[in-house]
Jmol script that loads the backbone (N, CA, C; Angstrom):
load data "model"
ATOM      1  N   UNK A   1     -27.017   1.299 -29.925  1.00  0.00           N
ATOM      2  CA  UNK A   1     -26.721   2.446 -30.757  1.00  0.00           C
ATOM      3  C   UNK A   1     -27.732   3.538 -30.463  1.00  0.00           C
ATOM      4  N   UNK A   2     -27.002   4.619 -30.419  1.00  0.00           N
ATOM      5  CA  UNK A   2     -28.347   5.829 -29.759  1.00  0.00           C
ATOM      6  C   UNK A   2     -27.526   7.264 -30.961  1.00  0.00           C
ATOM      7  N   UNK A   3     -28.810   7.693 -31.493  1.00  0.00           N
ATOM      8  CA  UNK A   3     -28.015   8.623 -32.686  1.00  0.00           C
ATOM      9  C   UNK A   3     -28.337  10.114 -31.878  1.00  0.00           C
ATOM     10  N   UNK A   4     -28.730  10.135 -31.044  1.00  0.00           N
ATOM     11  CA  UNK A   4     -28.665  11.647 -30.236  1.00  0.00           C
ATOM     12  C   UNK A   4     -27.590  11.614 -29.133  1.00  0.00           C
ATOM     13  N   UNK A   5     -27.606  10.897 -27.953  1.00  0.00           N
ATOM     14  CA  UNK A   5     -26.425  10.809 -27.164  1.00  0.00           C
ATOM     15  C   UNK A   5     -25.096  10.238 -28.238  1.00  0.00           C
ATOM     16  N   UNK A   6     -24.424  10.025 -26.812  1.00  0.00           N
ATOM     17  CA  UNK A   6     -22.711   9.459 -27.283  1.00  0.00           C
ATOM     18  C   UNK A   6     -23.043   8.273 -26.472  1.00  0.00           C
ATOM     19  N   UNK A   7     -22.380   7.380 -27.771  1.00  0.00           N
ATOM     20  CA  UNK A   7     -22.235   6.045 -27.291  1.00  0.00           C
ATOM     21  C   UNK A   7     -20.960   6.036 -26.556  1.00  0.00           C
ATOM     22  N   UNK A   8     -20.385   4.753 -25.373  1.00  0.00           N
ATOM     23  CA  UNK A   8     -19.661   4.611 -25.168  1.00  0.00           C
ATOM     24  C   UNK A   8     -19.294   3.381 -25.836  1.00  0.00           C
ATOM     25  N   UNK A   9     -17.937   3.264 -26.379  1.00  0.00           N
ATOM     26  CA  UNK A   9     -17.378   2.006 -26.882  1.00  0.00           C
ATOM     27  C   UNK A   9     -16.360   1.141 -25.812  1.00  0.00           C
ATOM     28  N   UNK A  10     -16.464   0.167 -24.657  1.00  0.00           N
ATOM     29  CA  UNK A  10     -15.288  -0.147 -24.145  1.00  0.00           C
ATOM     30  C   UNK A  10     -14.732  -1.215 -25.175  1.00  0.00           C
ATOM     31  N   UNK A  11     -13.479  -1.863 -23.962  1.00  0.00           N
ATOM     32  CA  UNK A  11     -13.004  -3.093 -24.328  1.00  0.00           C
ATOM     33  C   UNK A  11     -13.860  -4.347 -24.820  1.00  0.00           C
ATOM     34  N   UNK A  12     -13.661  -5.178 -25.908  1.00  0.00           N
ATOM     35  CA  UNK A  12     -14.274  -6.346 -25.905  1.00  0.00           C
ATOM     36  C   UNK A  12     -15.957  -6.198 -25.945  1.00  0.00           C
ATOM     37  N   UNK A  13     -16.768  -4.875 -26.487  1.00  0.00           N
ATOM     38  CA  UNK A  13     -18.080  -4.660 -26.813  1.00  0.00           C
ATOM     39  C   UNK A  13     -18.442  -4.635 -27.903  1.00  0.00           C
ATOM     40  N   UNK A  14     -19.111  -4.670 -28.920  1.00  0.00           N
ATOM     41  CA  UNK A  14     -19.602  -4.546 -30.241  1.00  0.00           C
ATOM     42  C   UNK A  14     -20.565  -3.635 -30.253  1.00  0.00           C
ATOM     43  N   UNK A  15     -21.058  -2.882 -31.244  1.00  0.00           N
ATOM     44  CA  UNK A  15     -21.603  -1.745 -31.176  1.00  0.00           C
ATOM     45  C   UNK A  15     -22.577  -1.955 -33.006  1.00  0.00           C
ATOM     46  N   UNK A  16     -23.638  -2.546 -33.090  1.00  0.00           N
ATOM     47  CA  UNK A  16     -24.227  -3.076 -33.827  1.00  0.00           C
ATOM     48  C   UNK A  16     -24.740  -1.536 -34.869  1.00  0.00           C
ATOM     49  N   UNK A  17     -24.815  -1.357 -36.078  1.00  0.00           N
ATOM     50  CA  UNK A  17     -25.513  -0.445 -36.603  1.00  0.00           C
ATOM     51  C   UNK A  17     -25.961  -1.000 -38.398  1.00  0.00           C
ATOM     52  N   UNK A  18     -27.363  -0.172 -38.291  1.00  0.00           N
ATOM     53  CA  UNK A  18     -27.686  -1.242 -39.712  1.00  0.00           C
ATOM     54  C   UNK A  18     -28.046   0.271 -40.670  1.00  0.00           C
ATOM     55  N   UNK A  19     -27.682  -0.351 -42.175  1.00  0.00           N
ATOM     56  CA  UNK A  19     -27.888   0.551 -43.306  1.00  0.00           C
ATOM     57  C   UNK A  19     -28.863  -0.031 -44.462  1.00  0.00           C
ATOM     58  N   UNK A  20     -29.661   0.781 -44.927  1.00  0.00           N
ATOM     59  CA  UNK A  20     -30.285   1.048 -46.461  1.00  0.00           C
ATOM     60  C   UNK A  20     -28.917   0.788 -47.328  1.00  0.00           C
ATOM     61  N   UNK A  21     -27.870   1.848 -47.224  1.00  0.00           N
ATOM     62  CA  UNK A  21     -27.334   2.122 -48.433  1.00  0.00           C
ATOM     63  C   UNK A  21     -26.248   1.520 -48.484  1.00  0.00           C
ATOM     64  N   UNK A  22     -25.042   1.243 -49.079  1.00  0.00           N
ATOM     65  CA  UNK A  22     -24.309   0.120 -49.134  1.00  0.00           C
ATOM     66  C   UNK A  22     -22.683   1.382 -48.724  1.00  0.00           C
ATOM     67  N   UNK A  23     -23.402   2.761 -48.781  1.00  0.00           N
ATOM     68  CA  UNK A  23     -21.792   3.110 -48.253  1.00  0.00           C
ATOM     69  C   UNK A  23     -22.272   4.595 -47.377  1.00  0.00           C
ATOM     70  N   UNK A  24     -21.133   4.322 -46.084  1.00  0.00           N
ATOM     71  CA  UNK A  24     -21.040   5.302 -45.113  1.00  0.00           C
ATOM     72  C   UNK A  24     -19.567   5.803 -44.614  1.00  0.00           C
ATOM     73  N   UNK A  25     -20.149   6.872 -44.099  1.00  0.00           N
ATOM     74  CA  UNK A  25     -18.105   7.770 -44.022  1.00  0.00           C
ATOM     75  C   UNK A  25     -18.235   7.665 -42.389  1.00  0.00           C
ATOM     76  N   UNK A  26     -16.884   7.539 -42.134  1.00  0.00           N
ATOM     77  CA  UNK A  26     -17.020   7.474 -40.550  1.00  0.00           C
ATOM     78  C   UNK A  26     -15.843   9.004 -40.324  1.00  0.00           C
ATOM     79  N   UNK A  27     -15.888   9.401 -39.528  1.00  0.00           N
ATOM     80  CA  UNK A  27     -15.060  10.436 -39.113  1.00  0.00           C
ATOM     81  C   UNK A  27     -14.567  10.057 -37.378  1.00  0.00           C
ATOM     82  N   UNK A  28     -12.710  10.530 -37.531  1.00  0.00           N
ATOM     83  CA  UNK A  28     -12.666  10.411 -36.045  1.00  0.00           C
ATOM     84  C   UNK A  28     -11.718  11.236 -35.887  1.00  0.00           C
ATOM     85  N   UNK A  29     -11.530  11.743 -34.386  1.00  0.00           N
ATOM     86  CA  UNK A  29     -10.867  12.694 -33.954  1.00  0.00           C
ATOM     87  C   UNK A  29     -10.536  13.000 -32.560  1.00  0.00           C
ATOM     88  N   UNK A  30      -9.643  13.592 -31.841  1.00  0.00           N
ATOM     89  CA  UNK A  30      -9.649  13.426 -30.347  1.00  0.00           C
ATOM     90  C   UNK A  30     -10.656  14.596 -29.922  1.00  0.00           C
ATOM     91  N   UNK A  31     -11.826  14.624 -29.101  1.00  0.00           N
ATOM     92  CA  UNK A  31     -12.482  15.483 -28.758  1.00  0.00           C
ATOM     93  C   UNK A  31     -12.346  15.655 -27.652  1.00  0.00           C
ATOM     94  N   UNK A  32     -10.961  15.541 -26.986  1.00  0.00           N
ATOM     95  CA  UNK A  32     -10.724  16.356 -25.623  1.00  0.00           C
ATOM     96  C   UNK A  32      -9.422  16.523 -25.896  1.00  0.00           C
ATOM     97  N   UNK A  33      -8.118  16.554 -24.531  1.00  0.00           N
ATOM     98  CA  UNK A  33      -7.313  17.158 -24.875  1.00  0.00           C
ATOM     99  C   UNK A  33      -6.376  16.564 -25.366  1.00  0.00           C
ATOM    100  N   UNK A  34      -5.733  16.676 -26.064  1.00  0.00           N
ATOM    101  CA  UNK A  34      -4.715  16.185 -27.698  1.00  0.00           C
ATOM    102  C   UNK A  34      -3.170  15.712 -26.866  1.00  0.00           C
ATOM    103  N   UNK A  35      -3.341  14.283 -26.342  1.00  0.00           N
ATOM    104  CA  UNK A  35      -2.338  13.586 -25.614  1.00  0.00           C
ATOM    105  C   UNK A  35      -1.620  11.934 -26.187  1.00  0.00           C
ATOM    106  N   UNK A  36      -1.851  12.515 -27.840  1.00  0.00           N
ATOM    107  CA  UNK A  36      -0.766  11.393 -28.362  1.00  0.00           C
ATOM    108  C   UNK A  36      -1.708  10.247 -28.492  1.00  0.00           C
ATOM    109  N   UNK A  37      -2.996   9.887 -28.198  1.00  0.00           N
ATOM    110  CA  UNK A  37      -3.602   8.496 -28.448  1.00  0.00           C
ATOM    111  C   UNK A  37      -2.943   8.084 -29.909  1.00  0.00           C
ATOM    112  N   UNK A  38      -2.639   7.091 -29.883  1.00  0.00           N
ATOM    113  CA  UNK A  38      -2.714   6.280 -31.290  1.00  0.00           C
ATOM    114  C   UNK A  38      -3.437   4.888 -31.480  1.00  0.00           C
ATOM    115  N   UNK A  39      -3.956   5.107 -32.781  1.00  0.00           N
ATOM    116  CA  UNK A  39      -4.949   3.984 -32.713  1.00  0.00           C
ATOM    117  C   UNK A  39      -5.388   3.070 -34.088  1.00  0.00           C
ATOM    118  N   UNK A  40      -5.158   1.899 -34.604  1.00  0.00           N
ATOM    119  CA  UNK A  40      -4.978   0.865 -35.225  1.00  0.00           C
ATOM    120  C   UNK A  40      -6.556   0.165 -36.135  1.00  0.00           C
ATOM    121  N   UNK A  41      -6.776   1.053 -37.086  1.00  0.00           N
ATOM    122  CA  UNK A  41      -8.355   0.100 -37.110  1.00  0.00           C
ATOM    123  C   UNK A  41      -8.249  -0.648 -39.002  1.00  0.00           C
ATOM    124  N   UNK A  42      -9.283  -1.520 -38.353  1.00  0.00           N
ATOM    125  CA  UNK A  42      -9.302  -2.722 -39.827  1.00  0.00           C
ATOM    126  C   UNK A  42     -10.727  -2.741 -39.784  1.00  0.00           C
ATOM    127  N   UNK A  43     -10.707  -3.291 -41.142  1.00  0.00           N
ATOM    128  CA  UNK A  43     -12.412  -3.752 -41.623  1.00  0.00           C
ATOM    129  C   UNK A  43     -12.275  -4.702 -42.268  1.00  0.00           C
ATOM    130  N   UNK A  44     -13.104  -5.358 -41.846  1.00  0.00           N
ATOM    131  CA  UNK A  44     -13.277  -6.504 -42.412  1.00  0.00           C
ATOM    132  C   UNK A  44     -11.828  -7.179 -42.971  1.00  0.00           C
ATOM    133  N   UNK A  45     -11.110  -7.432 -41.471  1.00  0.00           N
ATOM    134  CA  UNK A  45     -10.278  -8.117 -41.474  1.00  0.00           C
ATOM    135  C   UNK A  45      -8.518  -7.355 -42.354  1.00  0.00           C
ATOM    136  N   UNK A  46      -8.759  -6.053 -43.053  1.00  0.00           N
ATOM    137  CA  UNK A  46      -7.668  -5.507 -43.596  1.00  0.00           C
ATOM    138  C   UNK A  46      -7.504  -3.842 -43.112  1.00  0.00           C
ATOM    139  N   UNK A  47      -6.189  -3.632 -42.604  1.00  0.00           N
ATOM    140  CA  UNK A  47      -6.061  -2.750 -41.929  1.00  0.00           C
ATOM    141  C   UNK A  47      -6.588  -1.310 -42.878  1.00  0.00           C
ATOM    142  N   UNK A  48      -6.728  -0.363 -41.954  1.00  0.00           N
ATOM    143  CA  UNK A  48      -7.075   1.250 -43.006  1.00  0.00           C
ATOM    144  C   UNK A  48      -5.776   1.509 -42.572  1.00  0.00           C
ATOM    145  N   UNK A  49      -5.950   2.264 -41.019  1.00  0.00           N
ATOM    146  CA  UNK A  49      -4.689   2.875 -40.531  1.00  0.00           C
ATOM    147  C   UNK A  49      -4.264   2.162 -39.438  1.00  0.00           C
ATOM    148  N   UNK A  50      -2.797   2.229 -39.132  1.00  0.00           N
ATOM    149  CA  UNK A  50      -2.244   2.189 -38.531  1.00  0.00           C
ATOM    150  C   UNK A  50      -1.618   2.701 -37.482  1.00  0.00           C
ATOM    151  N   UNK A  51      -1.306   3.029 -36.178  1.00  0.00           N
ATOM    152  CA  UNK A  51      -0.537   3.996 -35.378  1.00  0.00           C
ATOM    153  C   UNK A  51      -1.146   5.222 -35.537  1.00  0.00           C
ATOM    154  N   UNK A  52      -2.388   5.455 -35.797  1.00  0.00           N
ATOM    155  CA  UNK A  52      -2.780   6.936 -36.109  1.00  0.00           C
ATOM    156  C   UNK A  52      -3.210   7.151 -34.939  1.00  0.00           C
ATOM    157  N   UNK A  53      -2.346   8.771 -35.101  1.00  0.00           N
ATOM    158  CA  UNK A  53      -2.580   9.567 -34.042  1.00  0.00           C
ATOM    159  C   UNK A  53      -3.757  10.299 -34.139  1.00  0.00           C
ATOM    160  N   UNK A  54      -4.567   9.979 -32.961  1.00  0.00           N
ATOM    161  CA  UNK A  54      -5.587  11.590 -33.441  1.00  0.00           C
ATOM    162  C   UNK A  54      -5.523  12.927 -32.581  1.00  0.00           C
ATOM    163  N   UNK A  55      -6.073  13.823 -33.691  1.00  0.00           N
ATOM    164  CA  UNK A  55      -5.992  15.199 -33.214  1.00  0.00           C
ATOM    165  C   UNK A  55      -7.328  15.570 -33.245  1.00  0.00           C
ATOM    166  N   UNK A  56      -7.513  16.970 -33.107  1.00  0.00           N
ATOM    167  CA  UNK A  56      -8.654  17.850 -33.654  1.00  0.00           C
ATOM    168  C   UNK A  56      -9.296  17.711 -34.905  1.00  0.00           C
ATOM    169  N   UNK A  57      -8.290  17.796 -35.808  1.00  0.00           N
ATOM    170  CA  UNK A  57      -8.391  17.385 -37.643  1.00  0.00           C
ATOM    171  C   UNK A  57      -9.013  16.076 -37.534  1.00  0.00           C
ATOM    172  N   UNK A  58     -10.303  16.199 -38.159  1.00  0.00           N
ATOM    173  CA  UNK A  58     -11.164  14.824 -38.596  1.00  0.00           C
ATOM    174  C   UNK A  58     -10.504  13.936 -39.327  1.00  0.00           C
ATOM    175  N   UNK A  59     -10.143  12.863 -38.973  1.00  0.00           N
ATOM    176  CA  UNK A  59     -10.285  12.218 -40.013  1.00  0.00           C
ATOM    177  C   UNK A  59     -11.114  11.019 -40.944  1.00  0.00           C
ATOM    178  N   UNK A  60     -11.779  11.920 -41.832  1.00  0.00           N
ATOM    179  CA  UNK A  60     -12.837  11.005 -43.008  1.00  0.00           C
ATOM    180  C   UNK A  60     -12.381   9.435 -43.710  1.00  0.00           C
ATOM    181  N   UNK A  61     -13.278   8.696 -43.800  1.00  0.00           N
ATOM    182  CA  UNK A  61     -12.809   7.738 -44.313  1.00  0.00           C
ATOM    183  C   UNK A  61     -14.538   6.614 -44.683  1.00  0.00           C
ATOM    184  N   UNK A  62     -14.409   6.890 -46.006  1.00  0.00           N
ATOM    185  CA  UNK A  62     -15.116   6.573 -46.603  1.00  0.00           C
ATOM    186  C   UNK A  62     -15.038   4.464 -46.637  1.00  0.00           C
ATOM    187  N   UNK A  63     -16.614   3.870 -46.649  1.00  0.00           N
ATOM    188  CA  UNK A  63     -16.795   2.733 -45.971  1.00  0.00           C
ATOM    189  C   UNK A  63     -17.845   2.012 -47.079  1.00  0.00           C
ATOM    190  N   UNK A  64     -17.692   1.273 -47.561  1.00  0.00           N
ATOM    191  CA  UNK A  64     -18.379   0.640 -48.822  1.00  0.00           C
ATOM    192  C   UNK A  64     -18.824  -0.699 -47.924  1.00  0.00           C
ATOM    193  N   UNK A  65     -19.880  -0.753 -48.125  1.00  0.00           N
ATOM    194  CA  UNK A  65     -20.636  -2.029 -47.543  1.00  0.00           C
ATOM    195  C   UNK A  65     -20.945  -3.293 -48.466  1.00  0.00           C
ATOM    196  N   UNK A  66     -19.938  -4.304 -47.971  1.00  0.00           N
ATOM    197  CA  UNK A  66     -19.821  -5.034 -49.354  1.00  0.00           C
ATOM    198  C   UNK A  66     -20.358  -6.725 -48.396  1.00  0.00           C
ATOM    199  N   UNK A  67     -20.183  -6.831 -47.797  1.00  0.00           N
ATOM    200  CA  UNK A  67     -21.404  -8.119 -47.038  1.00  0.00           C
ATOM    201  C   UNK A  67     -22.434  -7.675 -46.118  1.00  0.00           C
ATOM    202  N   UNK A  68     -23.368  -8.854 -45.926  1.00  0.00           N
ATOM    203  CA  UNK A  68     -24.230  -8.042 -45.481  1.00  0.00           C
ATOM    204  C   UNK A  68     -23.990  -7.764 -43.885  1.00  0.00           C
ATOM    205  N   UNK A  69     -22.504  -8.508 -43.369  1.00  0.00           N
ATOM    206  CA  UNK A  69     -22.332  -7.929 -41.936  1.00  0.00           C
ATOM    207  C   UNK A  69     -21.066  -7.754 -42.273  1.00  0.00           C
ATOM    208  N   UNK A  70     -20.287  -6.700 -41.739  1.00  0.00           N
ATOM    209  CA  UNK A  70     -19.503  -6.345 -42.193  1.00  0.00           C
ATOM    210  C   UNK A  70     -18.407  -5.929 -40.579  1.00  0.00           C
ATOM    211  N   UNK A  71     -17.845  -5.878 -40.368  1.00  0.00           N
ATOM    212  CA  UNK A  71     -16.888  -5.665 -39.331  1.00  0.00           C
ATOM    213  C   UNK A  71     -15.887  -4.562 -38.763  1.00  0.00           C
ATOM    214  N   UNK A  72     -15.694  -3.629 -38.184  1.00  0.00           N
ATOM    215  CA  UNK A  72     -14.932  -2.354 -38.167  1.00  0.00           C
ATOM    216  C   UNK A  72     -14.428  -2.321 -36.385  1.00  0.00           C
ATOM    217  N   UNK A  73     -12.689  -2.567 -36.283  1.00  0.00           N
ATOM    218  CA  UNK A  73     -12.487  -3.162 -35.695  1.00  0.00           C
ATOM    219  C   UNK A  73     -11.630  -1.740 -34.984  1.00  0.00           C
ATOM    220  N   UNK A  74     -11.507  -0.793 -34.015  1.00  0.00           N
ATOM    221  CA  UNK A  74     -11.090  -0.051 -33.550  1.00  0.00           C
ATOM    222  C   UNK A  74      -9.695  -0.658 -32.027  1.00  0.00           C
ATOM    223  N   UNK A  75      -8.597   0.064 -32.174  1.00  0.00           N
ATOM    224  CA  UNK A  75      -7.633  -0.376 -31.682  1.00  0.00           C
ATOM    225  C   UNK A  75      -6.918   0.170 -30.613  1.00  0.00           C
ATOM    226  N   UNK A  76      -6.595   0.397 -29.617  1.00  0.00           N
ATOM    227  CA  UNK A  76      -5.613   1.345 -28.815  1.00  0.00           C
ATOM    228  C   UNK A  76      -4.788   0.556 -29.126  1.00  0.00           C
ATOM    229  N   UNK A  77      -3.223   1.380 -29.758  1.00  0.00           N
ATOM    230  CA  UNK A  77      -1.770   1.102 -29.667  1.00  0.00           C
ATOM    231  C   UNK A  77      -1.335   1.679 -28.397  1.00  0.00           C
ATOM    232  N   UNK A  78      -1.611   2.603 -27.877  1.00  0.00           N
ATOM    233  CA  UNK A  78      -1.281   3.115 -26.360  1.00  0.00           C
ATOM    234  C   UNK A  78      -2.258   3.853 -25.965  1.00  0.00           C
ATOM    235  N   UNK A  79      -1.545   4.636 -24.810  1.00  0.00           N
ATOM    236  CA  UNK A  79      -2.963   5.226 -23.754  1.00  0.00           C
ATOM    237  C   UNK A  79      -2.324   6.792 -23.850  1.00  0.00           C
ATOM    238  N   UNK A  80      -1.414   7.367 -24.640  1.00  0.00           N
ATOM    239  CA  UNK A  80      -0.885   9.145 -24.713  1.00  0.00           C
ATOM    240  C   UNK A  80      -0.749   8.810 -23.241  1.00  0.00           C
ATOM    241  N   UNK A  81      -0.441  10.353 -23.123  1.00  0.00           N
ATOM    242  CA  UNK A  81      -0.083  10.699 -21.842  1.00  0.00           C
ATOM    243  C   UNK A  81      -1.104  10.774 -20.566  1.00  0.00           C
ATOM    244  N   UNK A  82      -2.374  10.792 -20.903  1.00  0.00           N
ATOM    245  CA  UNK A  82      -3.637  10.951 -20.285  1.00  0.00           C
ATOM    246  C   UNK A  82      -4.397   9.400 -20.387  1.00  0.00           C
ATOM    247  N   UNK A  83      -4.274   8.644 -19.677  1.00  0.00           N
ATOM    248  CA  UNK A  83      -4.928   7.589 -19.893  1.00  0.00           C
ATOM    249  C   UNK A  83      -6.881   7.794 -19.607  1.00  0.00           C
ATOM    250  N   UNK A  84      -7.239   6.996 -20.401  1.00  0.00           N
ATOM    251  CA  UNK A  84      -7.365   5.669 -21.443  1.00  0.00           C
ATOM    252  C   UNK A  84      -7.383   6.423 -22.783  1.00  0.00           C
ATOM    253  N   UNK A  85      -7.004   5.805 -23.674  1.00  0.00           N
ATOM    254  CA  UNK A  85      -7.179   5.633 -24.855  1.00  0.00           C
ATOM    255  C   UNK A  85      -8.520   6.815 -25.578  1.00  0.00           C
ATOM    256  N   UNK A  86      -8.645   7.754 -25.814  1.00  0.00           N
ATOM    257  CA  UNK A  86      -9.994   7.791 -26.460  1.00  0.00           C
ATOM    258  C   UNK A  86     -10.227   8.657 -27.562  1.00  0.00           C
ATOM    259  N   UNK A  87     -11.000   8.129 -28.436  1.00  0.00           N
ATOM    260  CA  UNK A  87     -11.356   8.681 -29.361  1.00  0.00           C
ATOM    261  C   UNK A  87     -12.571   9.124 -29.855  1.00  0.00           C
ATOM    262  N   UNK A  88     -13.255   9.978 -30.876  1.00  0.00           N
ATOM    263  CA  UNK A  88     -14.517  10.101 -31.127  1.00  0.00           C
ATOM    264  C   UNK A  88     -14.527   9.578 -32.508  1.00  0.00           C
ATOM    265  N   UNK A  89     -15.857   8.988 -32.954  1.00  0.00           N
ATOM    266  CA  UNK A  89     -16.140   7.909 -33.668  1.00  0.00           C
ATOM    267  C   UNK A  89     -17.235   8.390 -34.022  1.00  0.00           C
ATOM    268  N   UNK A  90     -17.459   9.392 -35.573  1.00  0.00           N
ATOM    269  CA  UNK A  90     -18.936   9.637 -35.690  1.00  0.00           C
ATOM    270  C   UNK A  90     -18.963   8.875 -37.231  1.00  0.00           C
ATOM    271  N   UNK A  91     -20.401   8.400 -37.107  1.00  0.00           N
ATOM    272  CA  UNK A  91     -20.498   7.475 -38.587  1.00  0.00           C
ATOM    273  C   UNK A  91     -21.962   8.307 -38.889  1.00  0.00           C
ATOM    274  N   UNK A  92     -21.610   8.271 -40.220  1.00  0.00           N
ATOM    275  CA  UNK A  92     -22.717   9.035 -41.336  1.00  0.00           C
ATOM    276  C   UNK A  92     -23.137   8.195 -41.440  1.00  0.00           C
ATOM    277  N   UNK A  93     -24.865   7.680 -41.642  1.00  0.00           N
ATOM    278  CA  UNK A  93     -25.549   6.345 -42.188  1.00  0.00           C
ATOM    279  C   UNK A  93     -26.920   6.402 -42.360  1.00  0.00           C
ATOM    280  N   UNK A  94     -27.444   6.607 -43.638  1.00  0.00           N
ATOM    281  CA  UNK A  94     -28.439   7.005 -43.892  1.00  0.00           C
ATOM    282  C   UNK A  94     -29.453   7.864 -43.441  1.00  0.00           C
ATOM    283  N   UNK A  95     -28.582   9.108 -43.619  1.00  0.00           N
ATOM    284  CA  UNK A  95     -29.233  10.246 -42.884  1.00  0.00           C
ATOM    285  C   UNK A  95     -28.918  10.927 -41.916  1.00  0.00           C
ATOM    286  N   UNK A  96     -28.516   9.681 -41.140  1.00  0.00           N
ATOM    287  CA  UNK A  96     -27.981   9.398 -39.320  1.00  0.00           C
ATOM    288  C   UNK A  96     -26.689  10.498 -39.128  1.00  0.00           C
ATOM    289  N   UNK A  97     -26.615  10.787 -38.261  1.00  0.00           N
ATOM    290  CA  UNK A  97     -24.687  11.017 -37.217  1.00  0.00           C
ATOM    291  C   UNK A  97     -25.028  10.316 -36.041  1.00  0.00           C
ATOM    292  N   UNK A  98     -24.419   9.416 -36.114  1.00  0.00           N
ATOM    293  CA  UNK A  98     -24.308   8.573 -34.483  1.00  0.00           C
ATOM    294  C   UNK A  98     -23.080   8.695 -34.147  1.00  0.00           C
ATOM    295  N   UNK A  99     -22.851   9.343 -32.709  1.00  0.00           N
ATOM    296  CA  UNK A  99     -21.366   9.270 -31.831  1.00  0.00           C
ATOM    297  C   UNK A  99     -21.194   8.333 -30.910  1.00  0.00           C
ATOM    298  N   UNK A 100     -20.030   7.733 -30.900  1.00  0.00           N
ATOM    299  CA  UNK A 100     -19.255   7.024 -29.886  1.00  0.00           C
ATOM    300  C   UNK A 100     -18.046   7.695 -29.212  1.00  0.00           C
ATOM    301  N   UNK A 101     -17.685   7.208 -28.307  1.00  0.00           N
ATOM    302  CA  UNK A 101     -16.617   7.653 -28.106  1.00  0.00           C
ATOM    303  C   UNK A 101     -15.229   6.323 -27.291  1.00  0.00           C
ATOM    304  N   UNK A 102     -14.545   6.283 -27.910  1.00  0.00           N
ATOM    305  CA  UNK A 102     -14.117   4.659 -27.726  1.00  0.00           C
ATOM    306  C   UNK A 102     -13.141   5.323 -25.919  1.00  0.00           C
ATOM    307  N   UNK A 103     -12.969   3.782 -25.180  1.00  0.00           N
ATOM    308  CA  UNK A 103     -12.711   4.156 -23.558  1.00  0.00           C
ATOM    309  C   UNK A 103     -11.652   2.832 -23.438  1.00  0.00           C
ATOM    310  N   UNK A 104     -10.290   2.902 -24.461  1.00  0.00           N
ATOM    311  CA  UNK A 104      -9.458   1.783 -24.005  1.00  0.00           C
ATOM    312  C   UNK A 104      -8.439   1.853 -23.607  1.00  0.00           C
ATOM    313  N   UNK A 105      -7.906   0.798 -22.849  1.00  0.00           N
ATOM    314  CA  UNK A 105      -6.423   0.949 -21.779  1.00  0.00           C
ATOM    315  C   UNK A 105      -5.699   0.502 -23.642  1.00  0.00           C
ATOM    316  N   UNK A 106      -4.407   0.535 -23.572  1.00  0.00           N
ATOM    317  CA  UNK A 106      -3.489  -0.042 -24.558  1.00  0.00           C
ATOM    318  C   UNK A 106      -3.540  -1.380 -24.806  1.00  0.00           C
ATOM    319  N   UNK A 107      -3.792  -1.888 -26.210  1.00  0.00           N
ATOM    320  CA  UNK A 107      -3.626  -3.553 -26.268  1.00  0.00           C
ATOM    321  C   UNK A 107      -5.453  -3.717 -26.834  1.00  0.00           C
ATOM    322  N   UNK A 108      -6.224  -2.886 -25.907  1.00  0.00           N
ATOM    323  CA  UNK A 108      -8.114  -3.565 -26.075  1.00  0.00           C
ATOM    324  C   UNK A 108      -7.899  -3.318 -27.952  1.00  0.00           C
ATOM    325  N   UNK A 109      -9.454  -3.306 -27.743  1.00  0.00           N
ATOM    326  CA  UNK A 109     -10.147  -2.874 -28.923  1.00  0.00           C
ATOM    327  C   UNK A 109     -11.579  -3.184 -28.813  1.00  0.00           C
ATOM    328  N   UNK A 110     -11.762  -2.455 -29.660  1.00  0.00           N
ATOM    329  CA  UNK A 110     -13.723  -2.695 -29.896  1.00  0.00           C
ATOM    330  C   UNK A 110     -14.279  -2.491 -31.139  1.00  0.00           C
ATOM    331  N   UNK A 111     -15.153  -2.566 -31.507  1.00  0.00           N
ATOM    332  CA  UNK A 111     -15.727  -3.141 -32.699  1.00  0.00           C
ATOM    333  C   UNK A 111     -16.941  -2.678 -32.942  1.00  0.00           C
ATOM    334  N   UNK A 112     -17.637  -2.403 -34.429  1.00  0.00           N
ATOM    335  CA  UNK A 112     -18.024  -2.030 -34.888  1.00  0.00           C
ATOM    336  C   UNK A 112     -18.656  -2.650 -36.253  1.00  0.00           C
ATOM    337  N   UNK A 113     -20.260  -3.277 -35.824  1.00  0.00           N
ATOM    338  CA  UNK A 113     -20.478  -4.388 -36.696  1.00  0.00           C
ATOM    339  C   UNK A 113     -21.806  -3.450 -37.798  1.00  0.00           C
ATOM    340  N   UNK A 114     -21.489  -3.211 -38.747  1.00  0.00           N
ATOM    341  CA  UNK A 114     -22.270  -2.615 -39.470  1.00  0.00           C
ATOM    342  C   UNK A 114     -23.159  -3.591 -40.916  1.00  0.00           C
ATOM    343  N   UNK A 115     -24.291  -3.551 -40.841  1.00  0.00           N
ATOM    344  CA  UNK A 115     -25.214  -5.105 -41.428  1.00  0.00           C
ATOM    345  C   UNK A 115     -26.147  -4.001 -42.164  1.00  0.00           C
ATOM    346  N   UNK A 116     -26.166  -4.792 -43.554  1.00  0.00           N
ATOM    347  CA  UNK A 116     -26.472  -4.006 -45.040  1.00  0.00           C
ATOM    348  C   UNK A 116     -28.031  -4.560 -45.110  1.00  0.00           C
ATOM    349  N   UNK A 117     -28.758  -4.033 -44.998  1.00  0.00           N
ATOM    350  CA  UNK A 117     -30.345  -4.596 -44.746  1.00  0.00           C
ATOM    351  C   UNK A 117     -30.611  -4.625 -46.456  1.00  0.00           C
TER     352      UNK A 117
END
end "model"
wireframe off; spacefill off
backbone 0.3
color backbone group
């Protein structure tokens, strides 16, 4: 985890980040050019969204830290018209903005293990 660069997220990696506070907002959005990605994410095992497409428009989504490891599971449903898959992935966390930017063919996923100190 690096809170000044951009992380890269591939296939099948985990991406470890730890908190003080028991809740963080993640924001995501396509930060290049707007080619239909859709993308599937769960936490801790129960889906948020589904088939979401991203655009420009952030989308916020508030994250309650309720064990002390907790799981956030990011999805490609397809690859848009521009392959791979990608999205930007910024999480608020005590203080922090850390970016990722997820890099998947259709089918991967990657993950996002967030641990409540």
């Amino acid at each position: 985890m690096d809170s000044i660069q951009m992380n890269i997220l591939k296939s099948k990696q985990t991406m470890s980040v730890f908190s003080k506070s028991n809740t963080i907002r993640i924001e995501i959005y396509d930060g290049g050019k707007i080619d239909g990605d859709k993308i599937t994410l769960t936490y801790n095992g129960k889906t948020l969204l589904r088939g979401f497409e991203t655009s420009k428009q952030r989308k916020s989504i508030p994250i309650t830290l309720i064990n002390k490891k907790n799981t956030f599971v990011l999805s490609a449903d397809n690859v848009g018209s521009i392959s791979t898959n990608t999205a930007v992935i910024e999480i608020f966390v005590d203080g922090l903005k850390i970016r990722a930017l997820t890099n998947l063919k259709a089918g991967e996923n990657t993950q996002i293990d967030f641990y409540l100190k």
